[in-house]
N, C-alpha and C positions, 0 to 999 in steps of 0.2 A: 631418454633418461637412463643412466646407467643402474645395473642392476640393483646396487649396494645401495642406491638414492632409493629408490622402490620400497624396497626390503625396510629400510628405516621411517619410512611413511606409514608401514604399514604396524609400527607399535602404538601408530594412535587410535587402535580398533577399539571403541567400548561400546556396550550393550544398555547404557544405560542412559544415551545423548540419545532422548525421546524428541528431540528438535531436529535431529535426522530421520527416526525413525517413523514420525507422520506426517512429516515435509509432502508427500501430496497427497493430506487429508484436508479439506476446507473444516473451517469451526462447525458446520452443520453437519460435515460427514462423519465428523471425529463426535459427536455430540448420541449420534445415533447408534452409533462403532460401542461408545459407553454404556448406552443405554442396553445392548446387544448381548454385552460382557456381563454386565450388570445381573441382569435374567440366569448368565450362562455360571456364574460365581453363586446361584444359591439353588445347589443340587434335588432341592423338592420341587423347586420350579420347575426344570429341564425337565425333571420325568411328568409333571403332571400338564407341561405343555408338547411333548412327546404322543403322550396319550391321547390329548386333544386332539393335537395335529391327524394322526390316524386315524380318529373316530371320524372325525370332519370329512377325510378324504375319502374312508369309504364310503362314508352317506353324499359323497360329491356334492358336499359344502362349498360355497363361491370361497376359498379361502387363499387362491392362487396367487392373486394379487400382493397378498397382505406377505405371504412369504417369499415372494422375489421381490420384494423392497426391503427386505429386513436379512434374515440368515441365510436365503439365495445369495443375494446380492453381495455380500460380505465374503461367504466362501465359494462360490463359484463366478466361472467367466460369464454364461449363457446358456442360453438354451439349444443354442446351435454355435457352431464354428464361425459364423458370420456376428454374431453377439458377442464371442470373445475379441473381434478385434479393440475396442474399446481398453479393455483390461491389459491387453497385449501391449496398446501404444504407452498407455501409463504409466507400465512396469519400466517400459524400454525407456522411458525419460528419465529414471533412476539409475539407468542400464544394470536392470534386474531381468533376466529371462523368464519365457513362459515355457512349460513343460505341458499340452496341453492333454488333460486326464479325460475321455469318454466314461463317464460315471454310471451309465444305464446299467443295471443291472438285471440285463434281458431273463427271455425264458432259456429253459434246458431243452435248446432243438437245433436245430441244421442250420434252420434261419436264420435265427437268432443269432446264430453262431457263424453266418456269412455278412450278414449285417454289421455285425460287429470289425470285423476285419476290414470291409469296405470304410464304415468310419474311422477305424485307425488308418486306414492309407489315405485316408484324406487330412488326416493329421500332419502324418508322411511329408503328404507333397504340400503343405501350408507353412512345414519347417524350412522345405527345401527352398521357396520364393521368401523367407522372410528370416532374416539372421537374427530374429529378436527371439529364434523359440529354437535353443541349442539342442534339446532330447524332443522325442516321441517316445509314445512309454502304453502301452498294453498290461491285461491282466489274460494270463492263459485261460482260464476259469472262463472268457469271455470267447473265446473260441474255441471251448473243447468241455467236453461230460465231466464234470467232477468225476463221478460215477467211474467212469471208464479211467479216470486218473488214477483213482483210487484201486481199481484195478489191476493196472498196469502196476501199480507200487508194491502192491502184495504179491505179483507175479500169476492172479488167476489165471486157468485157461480161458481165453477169447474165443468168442465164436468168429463165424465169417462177417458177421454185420458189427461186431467189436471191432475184429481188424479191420474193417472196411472204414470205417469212423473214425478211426487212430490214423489212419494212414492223410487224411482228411485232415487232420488236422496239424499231420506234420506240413501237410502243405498250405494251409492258410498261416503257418511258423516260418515256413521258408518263403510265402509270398509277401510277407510282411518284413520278414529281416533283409529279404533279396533288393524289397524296393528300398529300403532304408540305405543299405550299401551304395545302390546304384546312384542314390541322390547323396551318398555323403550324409547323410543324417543318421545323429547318435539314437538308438534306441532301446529303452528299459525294458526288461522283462522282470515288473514285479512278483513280489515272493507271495506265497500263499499259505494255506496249513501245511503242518509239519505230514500228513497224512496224504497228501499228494504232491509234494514241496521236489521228493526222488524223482520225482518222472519230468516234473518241470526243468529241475537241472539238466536233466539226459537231455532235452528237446533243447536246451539252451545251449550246453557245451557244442553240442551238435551246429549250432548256429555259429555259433563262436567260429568254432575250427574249418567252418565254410567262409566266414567274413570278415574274422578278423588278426587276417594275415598281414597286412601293410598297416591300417588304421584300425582303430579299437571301434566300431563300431555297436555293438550289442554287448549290455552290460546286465551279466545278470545280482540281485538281491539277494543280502543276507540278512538275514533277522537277527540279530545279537542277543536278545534276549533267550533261545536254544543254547543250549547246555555244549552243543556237538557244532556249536556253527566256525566258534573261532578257529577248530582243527578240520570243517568241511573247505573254511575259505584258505589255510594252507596249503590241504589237499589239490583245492581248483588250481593253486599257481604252479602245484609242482606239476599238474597236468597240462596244462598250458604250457609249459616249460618244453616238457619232452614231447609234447605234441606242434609246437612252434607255433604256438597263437598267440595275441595279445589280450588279456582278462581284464573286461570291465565290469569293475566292481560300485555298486551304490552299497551304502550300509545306513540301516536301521536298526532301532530297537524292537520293534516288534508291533503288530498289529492284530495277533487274535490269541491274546493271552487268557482270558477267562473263556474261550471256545477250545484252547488247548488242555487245559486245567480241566475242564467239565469232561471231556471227553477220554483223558487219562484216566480218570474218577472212575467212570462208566465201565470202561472195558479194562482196569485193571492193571494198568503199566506204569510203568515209572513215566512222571511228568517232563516233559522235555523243555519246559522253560528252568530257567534262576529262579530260584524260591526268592532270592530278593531285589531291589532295584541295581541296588551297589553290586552285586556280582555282574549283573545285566552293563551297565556303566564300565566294570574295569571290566569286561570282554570287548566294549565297543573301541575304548581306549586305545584295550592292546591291537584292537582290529586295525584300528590308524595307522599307529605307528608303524603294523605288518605292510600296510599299502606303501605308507612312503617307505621306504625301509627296501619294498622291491618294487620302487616307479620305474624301472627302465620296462617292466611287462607289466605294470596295474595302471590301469586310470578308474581314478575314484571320482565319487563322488559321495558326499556325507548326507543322508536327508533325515536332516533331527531338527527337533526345538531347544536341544540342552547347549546352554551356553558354555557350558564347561566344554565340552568336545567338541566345541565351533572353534573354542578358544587353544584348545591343544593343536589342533592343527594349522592354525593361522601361526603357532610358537614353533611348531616343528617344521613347517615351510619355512622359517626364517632361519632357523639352526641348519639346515638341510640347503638355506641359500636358494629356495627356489619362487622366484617368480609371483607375484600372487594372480597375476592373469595368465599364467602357467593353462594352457587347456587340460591337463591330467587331471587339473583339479578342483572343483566344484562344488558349491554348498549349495540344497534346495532346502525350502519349506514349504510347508503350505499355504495358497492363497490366504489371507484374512488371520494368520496366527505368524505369531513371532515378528512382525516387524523391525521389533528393534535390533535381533539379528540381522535381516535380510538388508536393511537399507544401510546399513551401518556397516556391514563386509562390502557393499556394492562400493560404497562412496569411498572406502580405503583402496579399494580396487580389485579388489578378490570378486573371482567366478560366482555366481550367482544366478540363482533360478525357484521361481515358483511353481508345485505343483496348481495348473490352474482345470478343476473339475469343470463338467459342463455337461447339457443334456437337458430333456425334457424336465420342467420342476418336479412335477409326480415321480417321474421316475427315478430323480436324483435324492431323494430324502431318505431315502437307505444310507446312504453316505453321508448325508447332512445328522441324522440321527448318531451315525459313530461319534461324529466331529464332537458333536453337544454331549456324549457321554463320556467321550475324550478329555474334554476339555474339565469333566465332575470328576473323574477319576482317578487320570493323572496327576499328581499331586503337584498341588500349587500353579496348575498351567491356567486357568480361567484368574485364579486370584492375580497371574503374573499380569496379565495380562493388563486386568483391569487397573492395577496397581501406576501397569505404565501412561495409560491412557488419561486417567485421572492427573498423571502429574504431568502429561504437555497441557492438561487445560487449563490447569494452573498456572503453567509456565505463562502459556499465553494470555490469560487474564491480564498480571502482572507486568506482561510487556506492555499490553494496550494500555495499562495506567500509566504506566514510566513514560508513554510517546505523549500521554494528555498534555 
């Protein structure tokens, strides 16, 4: 099909044909989905089922059950790698991608911190047999000492067992990106606090300028909602530029904005996020346009829930004439939120991918816990939600009267 046929297919992109967007939900799965939403849209509820939940688990309440049927099961793949196939095959019938997330949020120690690496290379090599899961994606934090992060960024003196530990971890950064390369598999390096965020770049450009000479391989995060981020990611390309790498870039808004706030408060210093959304919003904007703008050295990728910025870029690929199955370029979200997005750019034919968490239940409810204060917080995202769900059931009531 010629390019210009594509490109004009793809003006029929809307967020709002919830007939795409739960096409493989069943009436009982879409019923439970509501009832899920429903809880997560009345902000007293979340925190006082929060509560519970914690209480329950430290007193080792049988309560395991009841939460991997219900907000397990909604936002994560499984328990192990072998449990997200399931999620995997389902996604790929939409041909929506899995990005598969190791969610554990182990201890602070060597183990911990070898174990972890091992499971993301088994992620690795799951990507490599299987074209339904385009990225692999880590959190450094999971291989490496905050602590010592935190160090590194203030420039402390190290001792020998500092350095020894840092060194440690550049190489579970180079075992991980080394295997990524060798299999051709795209790999994330998510962003963290602003307060260790320097030293993850340094380990990251560092990967970059090892791996991503021919193909864009390791792509590191920007948080948009930092004040400094939209002139850190100009900064990255003109280092890439005169260093002759290729810069892959994912962009977000942010994820530990009331951890950054609290801790500006604390110790004293100006806050590094947008005091408000709309500054956070035109930084992410301008950030797009920066990517397409220099695609012969960026590959992006967008991972939001905002339909506005799903939408500029699906209008700037077609000004731009590029491709919507373009590989430079990619929209993720997370398992179990945003659908109408994700199923609705898949079926117009844009790049698409889910992050899909996974892990022990206990151990994953750190992260289920964000998701539920996420979804009270950000504004209007539980009500969107609900909002959509409610009206494919409507839809479909009324079809099934129309067929009687």
């Amino acid at each position: 099909m010629p390019a210009t046929s594509t490109l004009k297919e793809s003006t029929k992109v809307s967020f709002e044909d919830t007939s795409i967007a739960f096409s493989s939900k069943s009436n009982l799965q879409l019923k439970k989905i509501y009832l899920i939403f429903a809880s997560m849209n009345q902000n007293w509820l979340v925190k006082l089922g929060t509560f519970f939940i914690k209480l329950f688990i430290f007193l080792h309440f049988p309560i395991k059950k009841l939460i991997k049927v219900t907000v397990f099961e909604q936002f994560c793949g499984g328990e192990t790698l072998h449990e997200c196939n399931k999620t995997i095959e389902n996604l790929d019938k939409s041909h929506i991608g899995t990005i598969l997330d190791y969610s554990v949020e182990g201890e602070d120690n060597e183990k911990s911190f070898d174990k972890t690496t091992q499971e993301v290379l088994l992620t690795i090599e799951k990507a490599n047999e299987n074209i339904s899961i385009p990225f692999a994606v880590f959190k450094v934090t999971g291989i490496a000492s905050m602590d010592l992060l935190e160090k590194i960024q203030n420039e402390e003196e190290l001792d020998n067992d500092d350095k020894a530990a840092f060194e440690r971890v550049r190489e579970r950064m180079n075992i991980l990106c080394g295997r990524a390369h060798a299999l051709k598999v795209r790999i994330f390096v998510d962003a963290e606090e602003s307060w260790i965020q320097d030293t993850i770049d340094t380990l990251t450009y560092g990967m970059m300028e090892k791996y991503n000479q021919e193909v864009c391989i390791v792509y590191n995060t920007f948080q948009m909602y930092r004040k400094d981020m939209l002139q850190n990611l100009k900064d990255a390309t003109q280092h890439a530029r005169e260093s002759n790498f290729l810069l892959g870039v994912k962009l977000v808004r942010g994820a530990y904005m009331e951890k950054e706030r609290q801790r500006s408060h604390e110790e004293n210093y100006c806050e590094p996020v947008h005091e408000t959304k709309a500054a956070t919003d035109h930084d992410y904007n301008l950030g797009v346009d920066f990517c397409v703008e220099n695609r012969n050295i960026i590959s992006l990728c967008v991972g939001t829930h905002n339909e506005f910025s799903c939408k500029h870029l699906v209008d700037l690929m077609q000004k731009n004439q590029i491709a919507p199955a373009d590989k430079h370029f990619y929209f993720a979200q997370l398992l179990g939120m945003s659908d109408n997005i994700s199923y609705n750019l898949s079926k117009a034919g844009y790049n698409v991918a889910k992050y899909v968490p996974y892990g022990p239940v206990e151990a994953v409810m750190p992260y289920l816990f964000r998701r539920a204060d996420e979804n009270t917080s950000v504004s209007g995202q539980a009500s969107r939600e609900f909002t959509l769900i409610k009206r494919e059931i409507v839809r479909r009531k009324r079809l099934a009267f129309h067929k009687k």
